[in-house]
N, C-alpha and C positions, 0 to 999 in steps of 0.2 A: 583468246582474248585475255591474256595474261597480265595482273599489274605488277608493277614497277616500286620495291618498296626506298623510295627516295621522297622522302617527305618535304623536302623543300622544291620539289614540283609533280604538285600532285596532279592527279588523272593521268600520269604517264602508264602508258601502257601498249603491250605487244600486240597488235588487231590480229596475229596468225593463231593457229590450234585450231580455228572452227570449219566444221564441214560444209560444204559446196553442197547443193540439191541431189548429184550426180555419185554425190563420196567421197570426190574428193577434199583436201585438207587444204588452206589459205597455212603459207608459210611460215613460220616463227623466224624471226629476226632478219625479217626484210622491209615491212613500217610499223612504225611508232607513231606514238600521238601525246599529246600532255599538251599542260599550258605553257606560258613562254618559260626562257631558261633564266629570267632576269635574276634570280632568289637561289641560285645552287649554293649551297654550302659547302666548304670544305670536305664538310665529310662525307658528302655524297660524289663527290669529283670522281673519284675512283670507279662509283658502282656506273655513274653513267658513263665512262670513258671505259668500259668493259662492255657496252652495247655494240662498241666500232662504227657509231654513226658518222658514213661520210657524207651526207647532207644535209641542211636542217631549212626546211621549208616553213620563211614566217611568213605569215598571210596575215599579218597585222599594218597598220595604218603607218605612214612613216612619221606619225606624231605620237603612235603609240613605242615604237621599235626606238625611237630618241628618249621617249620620258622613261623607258626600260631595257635595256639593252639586255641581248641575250648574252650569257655567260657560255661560250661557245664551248663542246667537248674538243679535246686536242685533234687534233686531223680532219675535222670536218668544216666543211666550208658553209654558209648561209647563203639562201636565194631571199631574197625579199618577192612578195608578191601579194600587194596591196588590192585584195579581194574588194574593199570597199572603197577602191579611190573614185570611182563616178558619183558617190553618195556625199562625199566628205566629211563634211561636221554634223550634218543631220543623220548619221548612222549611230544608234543605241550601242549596239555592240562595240563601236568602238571608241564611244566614252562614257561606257558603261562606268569603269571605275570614280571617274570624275561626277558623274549622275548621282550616283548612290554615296559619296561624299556628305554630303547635305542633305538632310530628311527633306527640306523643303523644296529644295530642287526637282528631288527625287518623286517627291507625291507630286509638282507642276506636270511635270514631264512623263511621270509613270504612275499614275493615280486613274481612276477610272476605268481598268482596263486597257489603257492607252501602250500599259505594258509588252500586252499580249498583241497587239495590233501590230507594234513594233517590231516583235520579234518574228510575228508572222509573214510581214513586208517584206524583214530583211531575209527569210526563207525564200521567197520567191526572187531577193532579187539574187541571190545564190545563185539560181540557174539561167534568170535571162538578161542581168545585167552587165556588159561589155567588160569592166572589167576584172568582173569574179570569172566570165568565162573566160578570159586571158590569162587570169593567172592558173584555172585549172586546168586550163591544157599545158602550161608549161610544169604543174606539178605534174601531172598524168606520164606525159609526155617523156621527164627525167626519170621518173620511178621506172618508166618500161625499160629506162636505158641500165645497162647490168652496173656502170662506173659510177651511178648517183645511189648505189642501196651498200649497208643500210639506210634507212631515212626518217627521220622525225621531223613531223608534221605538228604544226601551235598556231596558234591565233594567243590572246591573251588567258583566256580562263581552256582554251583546251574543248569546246561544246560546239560554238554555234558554227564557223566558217571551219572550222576543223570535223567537224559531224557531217558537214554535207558531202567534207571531200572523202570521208571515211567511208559514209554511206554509199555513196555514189560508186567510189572503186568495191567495197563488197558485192552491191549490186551485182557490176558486171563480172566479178568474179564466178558467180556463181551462185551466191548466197542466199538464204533464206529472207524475205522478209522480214522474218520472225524473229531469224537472229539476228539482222542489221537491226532491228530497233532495238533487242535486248542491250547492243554494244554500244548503244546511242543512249540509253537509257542509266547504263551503268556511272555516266558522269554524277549524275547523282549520289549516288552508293560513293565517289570516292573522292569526289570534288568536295562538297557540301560540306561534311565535317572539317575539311582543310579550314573550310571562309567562316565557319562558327562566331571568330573573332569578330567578322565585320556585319554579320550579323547584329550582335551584340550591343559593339558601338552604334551602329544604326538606333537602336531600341534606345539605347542610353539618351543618347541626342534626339529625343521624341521622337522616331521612325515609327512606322509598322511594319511589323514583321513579314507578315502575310506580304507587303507592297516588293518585298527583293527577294520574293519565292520564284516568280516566275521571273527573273532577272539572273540571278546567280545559279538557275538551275534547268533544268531543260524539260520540258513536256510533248509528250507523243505528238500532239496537235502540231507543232513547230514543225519536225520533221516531213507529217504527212502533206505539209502547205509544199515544200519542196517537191515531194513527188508526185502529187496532184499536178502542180505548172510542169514538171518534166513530162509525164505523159499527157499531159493537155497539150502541151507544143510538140515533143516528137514523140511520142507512144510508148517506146521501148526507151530501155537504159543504151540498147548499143545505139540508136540511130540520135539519143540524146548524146553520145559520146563519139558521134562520127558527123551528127549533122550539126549540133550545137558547138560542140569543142572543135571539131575539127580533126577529129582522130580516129582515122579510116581502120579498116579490120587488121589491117597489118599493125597497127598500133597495140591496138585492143587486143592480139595474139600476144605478140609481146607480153602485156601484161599478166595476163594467164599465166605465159611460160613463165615469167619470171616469181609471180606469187601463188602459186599452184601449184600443189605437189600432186603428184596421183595416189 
């Protein structure tokens, strides 16, 4: 779980180096994760175009993927895959930016706790709403295929639909609990200082602080709502990935082989 020192998109980072239950090792330079690509800089073009990402999986809204557009590395192509298109405009995470805009908007809409509610919702609907399951079977799906890796995987801030999909393929990898949350948990550690500024502004423009903690940053709870609804509906990570997605053991080998070293 290696970062990526490219500061104009921060939370990128390598999910491979970490051990399987078993010993074995999740592969280096086969997915990535970060927030969107809208903000590369010049001088980062280089380092990210030295990764060889040939796919770049956005799982942002197509009103977020318009008002941002990814700044594509050379040779790789974009899939869109609108995790929260069944939700539309009532999904947090995907106007999030626009929320936290305006303090007053902000404590309407995320004041009371309504934050946490929010985020919690949209964990569950991660795993059983039609079209977060659509698009993660076709992220799943490409990754097992050897012609879509390497692969960088975003949402906007890089945490909440990009954490599930992280979580989820660690999971079936092999992975520790322990250490999918560690990797889930790191957005903080590397995100957080990036957003300092809109913090800031927030305060300045009478915000509270406290009110875009749980909004700009990620807490264990969020996660465990995800896996809670995933073994409440199919028990396991594989039958969540063969009876939910749609992606039979022959799939699910694939992935192994292809992120799994022994």
């Amino acid at each position: 779980m290696t970062p990526i020192p490219i500061t104009s998109v921060p939370n990128l980072r390598d999910v491979g180096g970490v051990r399987t239950t078993d010993g074995a090792k999740v592969r280096s330079g086969v997915y990535y994760r970060s927030t969107d690509l809208s903000r590369v800089v010049d001088s980062d073009v280089a380092i990210l175009a030295n990764l060889g990402i040939r796919t770049v999986y956005d799982l942002r809204t197509a009103s977020e993927r318009e008002a941002a557009p990814d700044k594509l590395p050379d040779g790789a192509r974009v899939v869109a895959l609108d995790v929260l298109a069944d939700k539309g405009m009532r999904s947090v995470p995907a106007q999030m930016l626009r929320v936290i805009a305006d303090p007053t908007i902000a404590e309407r809409e995320l004041g009371g706790g309504r934050a946490i509610e929010y985020f919690e919702g949209s964990y569950r609907d991660f795993v059983l709403m039609p079209s977060a399951v659509s698009s993660y079977r076709e992220l799943f799906a490409g990754i097992a295929s050897n012609s879509d890796t390497p692969a960088l995987v975003h949402c906007t801030t890089g945490k909440d639909r990009t954490g599930w999909a992280t979580a989820s393929l660690l999971l079936l990898l092999g992975v520790s609990e322990e250490d999918v949350f560690h990797d889930y948990l790191l957005t903080n550690e590397f995100l957080l200082p990036a957003l300092e500024g809109v913090f800031e502004n927030f305060v300045k423009a009478g915000g509270d602080r406290a009110l875009l903690e749980p909004v700009l940053g990620v807490r264990k709870q969020y996660l465990e709502v995800s896996l809670a609804t995933m073994r409440e509906r199919y028990g396991t990570i594989e039958n969540y990935f063969s009876d939910g997605l749609g992606l039979d053991s022959r799939v699910q080998a694939l992935l192994r082989e292809r992120m799994v070293a022994d």
